[in-house]
N, C-alpha and C positions, 0 to 999 in steps of 0.2 A: 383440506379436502376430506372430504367421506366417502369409504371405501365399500363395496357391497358385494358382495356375492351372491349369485343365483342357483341354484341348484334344481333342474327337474328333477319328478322321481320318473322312474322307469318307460311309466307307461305315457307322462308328459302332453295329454289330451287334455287334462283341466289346470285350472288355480289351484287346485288342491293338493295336487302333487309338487307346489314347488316350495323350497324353500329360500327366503332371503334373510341375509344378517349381513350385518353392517357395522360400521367402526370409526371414528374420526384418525385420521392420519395427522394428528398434533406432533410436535415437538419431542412431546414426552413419547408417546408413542414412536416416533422414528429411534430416537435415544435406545429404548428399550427394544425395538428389532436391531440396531447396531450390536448391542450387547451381543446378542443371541445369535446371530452369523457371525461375529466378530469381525467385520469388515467394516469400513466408513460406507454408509446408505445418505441418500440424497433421494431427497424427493421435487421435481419442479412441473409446473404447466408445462403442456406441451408447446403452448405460444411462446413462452419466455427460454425454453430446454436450452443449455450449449452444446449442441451435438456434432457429431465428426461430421462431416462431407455427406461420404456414406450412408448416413441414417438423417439426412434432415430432408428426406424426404415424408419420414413419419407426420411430421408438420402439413404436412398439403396429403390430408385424404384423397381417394380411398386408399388405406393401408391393408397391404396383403396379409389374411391371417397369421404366415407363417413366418412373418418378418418383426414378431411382436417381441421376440429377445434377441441382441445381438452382443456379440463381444469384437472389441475394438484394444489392439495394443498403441497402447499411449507413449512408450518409447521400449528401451531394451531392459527396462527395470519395472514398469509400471503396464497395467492391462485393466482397461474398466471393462464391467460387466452394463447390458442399459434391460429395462424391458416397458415395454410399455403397454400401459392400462388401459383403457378404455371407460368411457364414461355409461351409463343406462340405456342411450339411445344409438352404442355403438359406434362412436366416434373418438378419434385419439384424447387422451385427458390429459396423462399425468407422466410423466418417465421416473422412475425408479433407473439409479444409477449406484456403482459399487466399484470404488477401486481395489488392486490386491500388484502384489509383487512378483512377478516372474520369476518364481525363485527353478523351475521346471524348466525354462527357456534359457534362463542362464546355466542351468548344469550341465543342459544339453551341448550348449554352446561349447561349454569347458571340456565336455567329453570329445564333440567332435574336434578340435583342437588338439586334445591330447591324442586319438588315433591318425588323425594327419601328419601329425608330427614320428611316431612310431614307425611310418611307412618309406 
């Protein structure tokens, strides 16, 4: 995939004020954003995504602006991050996906256990 960003300037009346740049989402490229947030990233089409319950509604346009990043806990150890891109003509493209370890969820856990226990 090729990724692009748009950018008005300010006043956003003409072509002049905007600027576009853009990037291929290779391999190597994904590789090298993993590095950089240190998380495993996943990039898929939104026609082929394996998405929770929850968010595969992203798949069947129109998608509400505000529903463009969601977080999803995958069990009591694991928590994916999704967000989803949009293609030129503003329609769902691509999901960006990221998982990470509950490590917040489980201490909690361990704390509320240990003051339950104290009472």
């Amino acid at each position: 995939p090729f990724f692009l960003a748009i950018q008005q300037g300010s006043q956003g009346k003409t072509d002049r004020d905007t600027i576009v740049v853009g990037r291929y989402l290779d391999r190597d490229e994904v590789n090298r954003l993993t590095k950089l947030i240190r998380l495993p990233l996943s990039i898929q089409p939104i026609e082929t995504a394996q998405l929770p319950t929850r968010l595969q509604s992203w798949q069947h346009p129109p998608v509400a602006e505000n529903a463009a990043i969601a977080v999803h806990p995958l069990s009591d150890a694991m928590i994916a991050g999704y967000a989803l891109l949009s293609d030129i003509y503003g329609k769902p493209a691509i999901v960006l996906k990221t998982e990470s370890d509950r490590t917040i969820y489980q201490q909690g856990q361990v704390t509320l256990r240990f003051l339950s226990g104290s009472f």
